[in-house]
N, CA and C atoms as a LAMMPS dump frame, in Angstrom:
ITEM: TIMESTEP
0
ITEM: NUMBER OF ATOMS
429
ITEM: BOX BOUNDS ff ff ff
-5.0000000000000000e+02 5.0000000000000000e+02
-5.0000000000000000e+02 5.0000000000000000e+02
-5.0000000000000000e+02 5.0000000000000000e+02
ITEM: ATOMS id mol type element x y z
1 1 1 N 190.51 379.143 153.305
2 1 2 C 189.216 379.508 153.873
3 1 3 C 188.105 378.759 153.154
4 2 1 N 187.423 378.607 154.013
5 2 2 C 186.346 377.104 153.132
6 2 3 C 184.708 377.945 153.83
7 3 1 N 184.499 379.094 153.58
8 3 2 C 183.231 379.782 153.85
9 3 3 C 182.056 378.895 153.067
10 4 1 N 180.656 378.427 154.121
11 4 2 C 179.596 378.026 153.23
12 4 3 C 178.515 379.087 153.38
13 5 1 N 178.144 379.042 152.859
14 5 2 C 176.649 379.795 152.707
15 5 3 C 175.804 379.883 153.747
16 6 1 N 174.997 381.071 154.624
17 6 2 C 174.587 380.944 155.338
18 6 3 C 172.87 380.717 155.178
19 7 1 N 171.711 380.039 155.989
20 7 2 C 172.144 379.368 156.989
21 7 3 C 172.821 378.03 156.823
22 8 1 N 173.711 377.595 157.552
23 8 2 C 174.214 376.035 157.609
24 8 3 C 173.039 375.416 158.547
25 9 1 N 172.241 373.943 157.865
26 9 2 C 172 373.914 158.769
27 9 3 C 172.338 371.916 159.186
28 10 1 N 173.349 371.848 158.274
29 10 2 C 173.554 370.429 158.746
30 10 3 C 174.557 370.989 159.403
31 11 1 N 174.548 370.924 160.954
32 11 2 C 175.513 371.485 161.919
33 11 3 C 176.862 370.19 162.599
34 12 1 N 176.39 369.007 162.275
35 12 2 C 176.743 367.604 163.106
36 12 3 C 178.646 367.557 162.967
37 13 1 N 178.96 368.347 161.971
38 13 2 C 180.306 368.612 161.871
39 13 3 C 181.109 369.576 162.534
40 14 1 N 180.425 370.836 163.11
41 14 2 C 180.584 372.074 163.653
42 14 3 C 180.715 371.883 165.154
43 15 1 N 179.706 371.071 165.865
44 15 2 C 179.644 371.049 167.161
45 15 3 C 180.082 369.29 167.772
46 16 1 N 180.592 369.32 168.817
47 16 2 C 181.409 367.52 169.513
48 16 3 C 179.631 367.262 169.892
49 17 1 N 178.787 367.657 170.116
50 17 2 C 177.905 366.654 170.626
51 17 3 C 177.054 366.131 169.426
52 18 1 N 176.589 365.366 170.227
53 18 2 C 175.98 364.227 169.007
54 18 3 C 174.16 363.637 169.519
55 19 1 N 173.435 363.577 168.734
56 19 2 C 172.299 363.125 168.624
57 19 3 C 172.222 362.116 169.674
58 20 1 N 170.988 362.19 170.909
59 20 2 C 169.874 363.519 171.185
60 20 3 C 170.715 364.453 171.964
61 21 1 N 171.861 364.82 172.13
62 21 2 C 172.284 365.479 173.19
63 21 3 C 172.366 367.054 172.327
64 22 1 N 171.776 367.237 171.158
65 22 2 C 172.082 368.368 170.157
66 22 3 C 170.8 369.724 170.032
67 23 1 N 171.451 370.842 171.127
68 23 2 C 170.59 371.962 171.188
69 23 3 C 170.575 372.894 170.4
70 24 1 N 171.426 372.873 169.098
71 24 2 C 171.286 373.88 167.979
72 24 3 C 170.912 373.043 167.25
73 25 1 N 170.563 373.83 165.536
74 25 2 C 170.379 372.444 164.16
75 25 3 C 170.677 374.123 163.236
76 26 1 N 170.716 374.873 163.568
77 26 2 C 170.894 375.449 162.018
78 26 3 C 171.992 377.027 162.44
79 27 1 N 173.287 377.346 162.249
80 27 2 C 174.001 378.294 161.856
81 27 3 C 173.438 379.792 161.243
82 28 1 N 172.801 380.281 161.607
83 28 2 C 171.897 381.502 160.959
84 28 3 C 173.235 382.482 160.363
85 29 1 N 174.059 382.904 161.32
86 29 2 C 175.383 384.223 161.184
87 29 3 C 176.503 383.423 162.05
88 30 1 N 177.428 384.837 161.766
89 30 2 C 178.614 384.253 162.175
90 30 3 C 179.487 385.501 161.744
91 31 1 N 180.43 386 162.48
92 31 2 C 181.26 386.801 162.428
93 31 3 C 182.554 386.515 163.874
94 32 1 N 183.442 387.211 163.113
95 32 2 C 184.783 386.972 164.483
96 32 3 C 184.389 386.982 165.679
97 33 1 N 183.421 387.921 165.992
98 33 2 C 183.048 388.156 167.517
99 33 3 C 181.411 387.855 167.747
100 34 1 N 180.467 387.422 166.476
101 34 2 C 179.328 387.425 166.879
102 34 3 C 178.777 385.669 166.273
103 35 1 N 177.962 385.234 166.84
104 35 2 C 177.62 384.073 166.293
105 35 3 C 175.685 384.179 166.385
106 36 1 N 174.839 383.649 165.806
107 36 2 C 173.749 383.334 165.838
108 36 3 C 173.227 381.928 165.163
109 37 1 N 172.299 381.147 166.175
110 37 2 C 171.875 379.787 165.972
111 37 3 C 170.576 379.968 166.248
112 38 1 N 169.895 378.578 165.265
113 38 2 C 168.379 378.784 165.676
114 38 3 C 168.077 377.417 166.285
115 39 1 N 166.944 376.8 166.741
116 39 2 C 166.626 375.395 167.239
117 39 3 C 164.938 375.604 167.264
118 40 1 N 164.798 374.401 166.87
119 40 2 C 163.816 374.084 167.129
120 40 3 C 163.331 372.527 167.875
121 41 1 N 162.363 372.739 169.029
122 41 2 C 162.183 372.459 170.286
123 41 3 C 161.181 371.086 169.353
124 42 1 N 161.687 369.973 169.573
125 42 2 C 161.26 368.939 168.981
126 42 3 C 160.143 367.885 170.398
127 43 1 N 159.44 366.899 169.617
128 43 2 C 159.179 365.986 170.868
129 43 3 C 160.151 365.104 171.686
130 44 1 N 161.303 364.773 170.784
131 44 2 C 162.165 363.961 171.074
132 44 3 C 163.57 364.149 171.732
133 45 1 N 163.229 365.798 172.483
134 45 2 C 164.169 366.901 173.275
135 45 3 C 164.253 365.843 174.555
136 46 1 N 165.947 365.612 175.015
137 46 2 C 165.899 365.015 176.421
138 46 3 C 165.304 366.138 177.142
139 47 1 N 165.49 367.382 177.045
140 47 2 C 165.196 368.309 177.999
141 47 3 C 163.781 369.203 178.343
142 48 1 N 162.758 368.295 177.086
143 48 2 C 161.599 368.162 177.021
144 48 3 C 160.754 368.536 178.573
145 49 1 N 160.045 369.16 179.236
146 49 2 C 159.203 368.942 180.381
147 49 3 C 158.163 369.406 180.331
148 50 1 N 156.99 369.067 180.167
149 50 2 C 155.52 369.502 180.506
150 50 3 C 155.601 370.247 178.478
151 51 1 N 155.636 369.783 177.936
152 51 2 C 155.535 370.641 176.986
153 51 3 C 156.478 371.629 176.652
154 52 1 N 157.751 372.136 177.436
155 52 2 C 158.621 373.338 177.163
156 52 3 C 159.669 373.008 177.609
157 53 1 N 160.829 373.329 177.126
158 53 2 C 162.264 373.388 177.178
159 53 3 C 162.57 373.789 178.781
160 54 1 N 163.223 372.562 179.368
161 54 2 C 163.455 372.87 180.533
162 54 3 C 164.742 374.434 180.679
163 55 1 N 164.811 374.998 181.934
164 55 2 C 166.121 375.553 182.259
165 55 3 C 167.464 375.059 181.639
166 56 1 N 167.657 373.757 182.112
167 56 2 C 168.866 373.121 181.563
168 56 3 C 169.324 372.864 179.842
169 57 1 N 167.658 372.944 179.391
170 57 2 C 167.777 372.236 178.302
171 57 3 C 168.272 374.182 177.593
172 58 1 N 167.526 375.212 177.581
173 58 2 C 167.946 376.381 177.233
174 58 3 C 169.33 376.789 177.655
175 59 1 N 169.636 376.552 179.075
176 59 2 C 171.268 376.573 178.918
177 59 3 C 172.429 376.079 178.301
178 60 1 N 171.911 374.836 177.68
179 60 2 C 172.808 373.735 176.789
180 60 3 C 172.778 374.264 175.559
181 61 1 N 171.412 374.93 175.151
182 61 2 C 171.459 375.703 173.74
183 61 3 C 172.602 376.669 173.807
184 62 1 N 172.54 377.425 174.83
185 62 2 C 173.663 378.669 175.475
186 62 3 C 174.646 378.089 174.919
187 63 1 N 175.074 376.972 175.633
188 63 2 C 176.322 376.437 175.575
189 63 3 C 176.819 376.136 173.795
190 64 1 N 175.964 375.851 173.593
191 64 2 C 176.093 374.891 172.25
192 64 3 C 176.396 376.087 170.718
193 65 1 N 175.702 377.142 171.323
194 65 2 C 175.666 378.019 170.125
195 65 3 C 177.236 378.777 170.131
196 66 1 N 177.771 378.548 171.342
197 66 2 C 179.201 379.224 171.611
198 66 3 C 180.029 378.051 170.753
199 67 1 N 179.751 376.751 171.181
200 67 2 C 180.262 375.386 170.415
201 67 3 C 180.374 375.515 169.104
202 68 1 N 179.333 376.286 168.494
203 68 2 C 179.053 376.735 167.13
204 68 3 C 179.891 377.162 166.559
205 69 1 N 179.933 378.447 167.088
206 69 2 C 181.178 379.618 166.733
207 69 3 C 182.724 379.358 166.78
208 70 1 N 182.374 378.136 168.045
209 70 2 C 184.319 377.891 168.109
210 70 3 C 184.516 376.84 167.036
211 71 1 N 183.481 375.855 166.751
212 71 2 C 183.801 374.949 165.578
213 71 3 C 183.645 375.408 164.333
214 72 1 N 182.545 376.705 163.789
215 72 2 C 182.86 376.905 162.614
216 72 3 C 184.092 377.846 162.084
217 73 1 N 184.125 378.471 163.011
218 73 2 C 185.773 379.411 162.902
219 73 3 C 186.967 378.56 162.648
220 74 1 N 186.848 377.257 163.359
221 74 2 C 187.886 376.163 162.761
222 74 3 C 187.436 375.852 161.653
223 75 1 N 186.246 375.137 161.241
224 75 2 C 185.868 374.866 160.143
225 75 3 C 186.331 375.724 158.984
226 76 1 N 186.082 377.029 159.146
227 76 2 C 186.481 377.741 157.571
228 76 3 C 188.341 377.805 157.711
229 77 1 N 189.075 377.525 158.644
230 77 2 C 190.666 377.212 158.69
231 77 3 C 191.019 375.707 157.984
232 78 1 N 189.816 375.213 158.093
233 78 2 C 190.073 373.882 157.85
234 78 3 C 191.2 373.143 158.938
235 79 1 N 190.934 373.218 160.335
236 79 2 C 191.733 372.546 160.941
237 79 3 C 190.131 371.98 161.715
238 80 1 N 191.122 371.278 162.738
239 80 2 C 189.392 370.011 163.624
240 80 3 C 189.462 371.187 164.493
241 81 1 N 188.17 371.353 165.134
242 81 2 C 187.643 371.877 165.934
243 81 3 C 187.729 371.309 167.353
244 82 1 N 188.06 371.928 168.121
245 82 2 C 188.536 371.173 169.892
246 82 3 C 187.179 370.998 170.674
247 83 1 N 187.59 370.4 171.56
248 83 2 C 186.579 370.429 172.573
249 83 3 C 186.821 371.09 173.268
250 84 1 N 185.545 371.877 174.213
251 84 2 C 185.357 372.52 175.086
252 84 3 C 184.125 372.248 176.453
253 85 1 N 183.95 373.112 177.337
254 85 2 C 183.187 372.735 178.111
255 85 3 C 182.697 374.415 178.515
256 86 1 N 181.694 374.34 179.636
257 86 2 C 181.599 375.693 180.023
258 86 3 C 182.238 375.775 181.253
259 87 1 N 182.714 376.745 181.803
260 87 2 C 183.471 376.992 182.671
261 87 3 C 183.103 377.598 183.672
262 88 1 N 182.275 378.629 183.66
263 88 2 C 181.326 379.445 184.52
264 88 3 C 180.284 380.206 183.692
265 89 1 N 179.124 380.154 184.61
266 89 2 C 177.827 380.886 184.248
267 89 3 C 177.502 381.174 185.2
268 90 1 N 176.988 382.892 184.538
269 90 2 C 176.848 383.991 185.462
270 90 3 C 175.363 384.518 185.132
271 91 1 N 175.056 385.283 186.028
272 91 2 C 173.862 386.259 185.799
273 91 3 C 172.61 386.048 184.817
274 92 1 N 172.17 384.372 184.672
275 92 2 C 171.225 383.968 183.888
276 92 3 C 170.237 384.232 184.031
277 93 1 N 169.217 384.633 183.13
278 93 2 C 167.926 385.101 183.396
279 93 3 C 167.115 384.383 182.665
280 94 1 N 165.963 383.694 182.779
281 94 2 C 165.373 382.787 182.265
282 94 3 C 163.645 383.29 182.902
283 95 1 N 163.113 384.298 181.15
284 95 2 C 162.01 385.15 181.455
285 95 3 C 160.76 383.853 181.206
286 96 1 N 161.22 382.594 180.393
287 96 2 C 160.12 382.085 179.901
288 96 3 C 160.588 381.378 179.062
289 97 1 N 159.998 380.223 179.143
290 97 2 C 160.626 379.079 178.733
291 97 3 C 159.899 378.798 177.052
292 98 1 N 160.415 378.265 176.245
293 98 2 C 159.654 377.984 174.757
294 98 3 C 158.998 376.811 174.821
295 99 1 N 158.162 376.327 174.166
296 99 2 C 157.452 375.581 174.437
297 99 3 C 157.565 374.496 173.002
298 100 1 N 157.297 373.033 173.094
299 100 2 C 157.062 372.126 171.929
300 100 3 C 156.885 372.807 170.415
301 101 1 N 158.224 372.406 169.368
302 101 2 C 157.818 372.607 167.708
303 101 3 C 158.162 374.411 167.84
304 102 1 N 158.629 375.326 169.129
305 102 2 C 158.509 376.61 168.863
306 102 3 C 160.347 377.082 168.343
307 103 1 N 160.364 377.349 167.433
308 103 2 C 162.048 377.79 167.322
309 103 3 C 162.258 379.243 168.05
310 104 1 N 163.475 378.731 168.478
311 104 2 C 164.313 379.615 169.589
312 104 3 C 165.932 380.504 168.562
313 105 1 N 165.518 381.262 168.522
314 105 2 C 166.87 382.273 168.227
315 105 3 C 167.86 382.686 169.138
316 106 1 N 169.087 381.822 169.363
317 106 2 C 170.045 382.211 170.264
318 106 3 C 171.39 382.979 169.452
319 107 1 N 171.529 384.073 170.293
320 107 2 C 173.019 385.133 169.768
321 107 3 C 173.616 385.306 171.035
322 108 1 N 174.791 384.997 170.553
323 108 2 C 176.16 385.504 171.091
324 108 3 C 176.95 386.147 170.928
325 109 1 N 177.287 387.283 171.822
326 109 2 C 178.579 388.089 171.366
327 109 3 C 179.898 387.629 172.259
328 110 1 N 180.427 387.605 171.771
329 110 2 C 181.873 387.288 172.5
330 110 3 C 182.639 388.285 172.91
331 111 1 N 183.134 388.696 174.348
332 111 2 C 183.456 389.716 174.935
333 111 3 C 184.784 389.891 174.501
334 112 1 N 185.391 388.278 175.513
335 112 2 C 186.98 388.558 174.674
336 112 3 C 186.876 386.679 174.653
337 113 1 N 188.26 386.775 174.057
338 113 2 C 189.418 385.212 174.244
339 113 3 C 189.993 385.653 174.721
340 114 1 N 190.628 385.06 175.299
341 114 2 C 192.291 384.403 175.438
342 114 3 C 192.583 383.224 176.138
343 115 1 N 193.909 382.605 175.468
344 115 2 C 194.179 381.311 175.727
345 115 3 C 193.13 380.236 175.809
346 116 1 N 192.351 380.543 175.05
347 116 2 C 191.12 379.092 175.092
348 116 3 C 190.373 379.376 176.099
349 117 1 N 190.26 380.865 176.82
350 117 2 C 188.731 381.011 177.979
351 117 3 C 188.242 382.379 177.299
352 118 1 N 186.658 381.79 176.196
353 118 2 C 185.91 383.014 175.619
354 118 3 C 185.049 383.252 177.01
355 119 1 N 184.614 384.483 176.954
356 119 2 C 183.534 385.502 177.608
357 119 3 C 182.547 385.581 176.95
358 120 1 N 181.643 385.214 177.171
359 120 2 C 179.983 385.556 176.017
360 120 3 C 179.12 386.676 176.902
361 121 1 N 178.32 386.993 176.12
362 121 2 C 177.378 387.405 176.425
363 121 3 C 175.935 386.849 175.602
364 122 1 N 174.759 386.237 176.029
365 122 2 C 174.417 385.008 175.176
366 122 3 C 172.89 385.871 175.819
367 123 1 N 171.725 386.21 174.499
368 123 2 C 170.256 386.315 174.171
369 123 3 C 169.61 385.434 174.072
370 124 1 N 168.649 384.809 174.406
371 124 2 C 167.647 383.508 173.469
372 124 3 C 166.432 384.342 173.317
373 125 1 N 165.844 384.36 171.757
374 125 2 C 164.775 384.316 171.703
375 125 3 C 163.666 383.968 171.115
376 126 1 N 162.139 383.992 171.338
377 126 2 C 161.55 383.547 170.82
378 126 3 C 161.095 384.056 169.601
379 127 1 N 159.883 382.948 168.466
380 127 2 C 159.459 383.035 167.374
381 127 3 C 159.292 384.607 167.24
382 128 1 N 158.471 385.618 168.728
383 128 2 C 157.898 387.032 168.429
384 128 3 C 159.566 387.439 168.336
385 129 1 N 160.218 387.151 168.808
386 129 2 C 161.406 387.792 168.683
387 129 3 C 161.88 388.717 170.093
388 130 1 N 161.142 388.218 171.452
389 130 2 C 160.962 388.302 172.408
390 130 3 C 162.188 387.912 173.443
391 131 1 N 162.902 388.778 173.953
392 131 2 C 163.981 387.73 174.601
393 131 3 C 163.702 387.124 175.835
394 132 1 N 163.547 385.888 175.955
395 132 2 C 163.471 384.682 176.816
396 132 3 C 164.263 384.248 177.986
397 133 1 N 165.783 384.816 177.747
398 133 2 C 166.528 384.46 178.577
399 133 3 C 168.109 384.631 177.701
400 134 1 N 168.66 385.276 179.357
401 134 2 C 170.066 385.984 178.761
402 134 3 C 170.866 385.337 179.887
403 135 1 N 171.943 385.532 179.316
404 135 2 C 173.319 385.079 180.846
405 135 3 C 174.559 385.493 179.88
406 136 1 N 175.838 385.039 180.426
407 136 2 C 177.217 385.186 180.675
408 136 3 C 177.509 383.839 180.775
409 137 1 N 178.304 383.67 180.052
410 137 2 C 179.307 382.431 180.382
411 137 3 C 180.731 382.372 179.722
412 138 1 N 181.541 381.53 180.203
413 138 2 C 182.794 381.544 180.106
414 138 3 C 182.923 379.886 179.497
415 139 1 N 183.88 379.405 178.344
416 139 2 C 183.639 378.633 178.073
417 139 3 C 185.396 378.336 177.773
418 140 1 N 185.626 377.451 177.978
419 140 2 C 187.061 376.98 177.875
420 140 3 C 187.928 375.835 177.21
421 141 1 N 188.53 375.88 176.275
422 141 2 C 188.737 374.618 175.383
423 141 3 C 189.677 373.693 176.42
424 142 1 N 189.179 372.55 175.989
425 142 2 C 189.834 371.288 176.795
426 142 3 C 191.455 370.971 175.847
427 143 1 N 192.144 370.729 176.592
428 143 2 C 193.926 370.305 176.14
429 143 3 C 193.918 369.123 175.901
């Protein structure tokens, strides 16, 4: 078991995507079934629009903070971490979008596994601590 200190926030080992395509930067928690990531909404965001984090670009955080959890759970096994993709998203709600330089707090709970298809249940929120936008997704490791 190779546990680091929380927050992690050089993440570039934890998650397959790679710079600019990268919607987390820092590991806040982490438990078997719960994960939490923070981000902050830079100028140099592809998903940048009018000043605020598009739809897509907050769903990729979604995505990414689940990416989190499945790569650092490998990480403290010390085996490589797989790839995955999302598989289905459900019931997204998107109250308000964050805007330029504002950090976003995303948590996930994980419903279940099995066989490489997790169930989330996924919060984002803002600096007030305001939730922004929630959904469901299903995320599935690639063979």
């Amino acid at each position: 078991m190779m546990q680091q200190e929380l927050p992690i926030t050089d993440i570039s080992n934890l998650i397959p995507q790679k710079t600019p395509f990268v919607m987390v930067d820092t590991l806040m928690d982490f438990s078997s079934n719960h994960v939490v990531s923070s981000f902050k909404i830079s100028e140099k965001n592809l998903f940048l629009i009018n000043n605020s984090l598009s739809e897509s670009g907050l769903i990729e955080n979604m995505a990414q903070t689940v990416a989190l959890h499945t790569g650092y759970d490998f990480f403290i096994k010390n085996e490589q971490a797989p790839t995955g993709y999302i598989g289905s998203i459900k019931k997204v709600t998107i109250l308000k979008l964050p805007l330029l330089n504002e950090i976003i707090t995303t948590k996930v709970d994980i419903l279940y596994e099995f066989n490489g298809v997790t169930m989330v249940a996924v919060k984002v929120l803002n600096a007030k601590n305001e939730e922004i936008a929630s959904g469901e997704m299903k995320t599935v490791i690639a063979n």
